[in-house]
N, C-alpha and C positions, 0 to 999 in steps of 0.2 A: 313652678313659681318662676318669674322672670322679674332679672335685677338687671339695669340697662337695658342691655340687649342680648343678656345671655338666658337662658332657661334652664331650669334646675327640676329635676323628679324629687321631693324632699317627703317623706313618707310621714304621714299624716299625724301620725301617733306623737312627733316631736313637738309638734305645729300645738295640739290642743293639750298637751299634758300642760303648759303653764299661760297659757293664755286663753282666757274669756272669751277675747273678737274672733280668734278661731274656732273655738266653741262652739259659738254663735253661729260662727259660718259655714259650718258643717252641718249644724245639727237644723237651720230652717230649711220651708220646704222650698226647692229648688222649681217649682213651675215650670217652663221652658225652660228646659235643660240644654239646647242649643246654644243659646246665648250664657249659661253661667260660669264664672271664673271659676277655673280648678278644675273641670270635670274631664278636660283634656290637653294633650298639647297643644292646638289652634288656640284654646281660652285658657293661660295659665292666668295667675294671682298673680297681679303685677303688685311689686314693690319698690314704690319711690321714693327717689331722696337720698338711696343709699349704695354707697358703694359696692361694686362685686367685691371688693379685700374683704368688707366688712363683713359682708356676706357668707362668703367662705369661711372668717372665721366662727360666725357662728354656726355652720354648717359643722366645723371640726369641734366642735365644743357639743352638739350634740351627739355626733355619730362615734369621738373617739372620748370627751370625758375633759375634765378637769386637767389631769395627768398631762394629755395633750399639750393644753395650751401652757401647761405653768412650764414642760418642757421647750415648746418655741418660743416663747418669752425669753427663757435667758441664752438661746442662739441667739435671737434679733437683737 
């Protein structure tokens, strides 16, 4: 996945446990697979509009939990 200009390996399983359009986007059939988002580093799944911070936090909210963030919440 790529947020600005940074790229992320974000493990698939997070992606479509609560969302539909990833779903979706896994599960049609890929055709040329040269040109599809996701299938490699050259073609990550870009995502616009949204900050790397924001990003990351949702990254730390799937990979470490609830716990996580309610604990960096009351550092910040």
């Amino acid at each position: 996945m790529k947020v600005e200009q940074r790229t992320y390996k974000v493990h698939r399983y997070f992606l479509v446990l609560e969302s539909e359009f990833f779903q979706d986007l896994f599960s049609l059939p890929q055709g040329d697979s040269t040109n599809v988002e996701g299938v490699d580093d050259e073609h990550p799944i870009c995502i616009p509009d949204t900050p790397i911070k924001e990003f990351e936090n949702l990254l730390r909210f799937f990979y470490f939990g609830y716990d996580w963030c309610r604990i960096r919440a009351a550092v910040d």
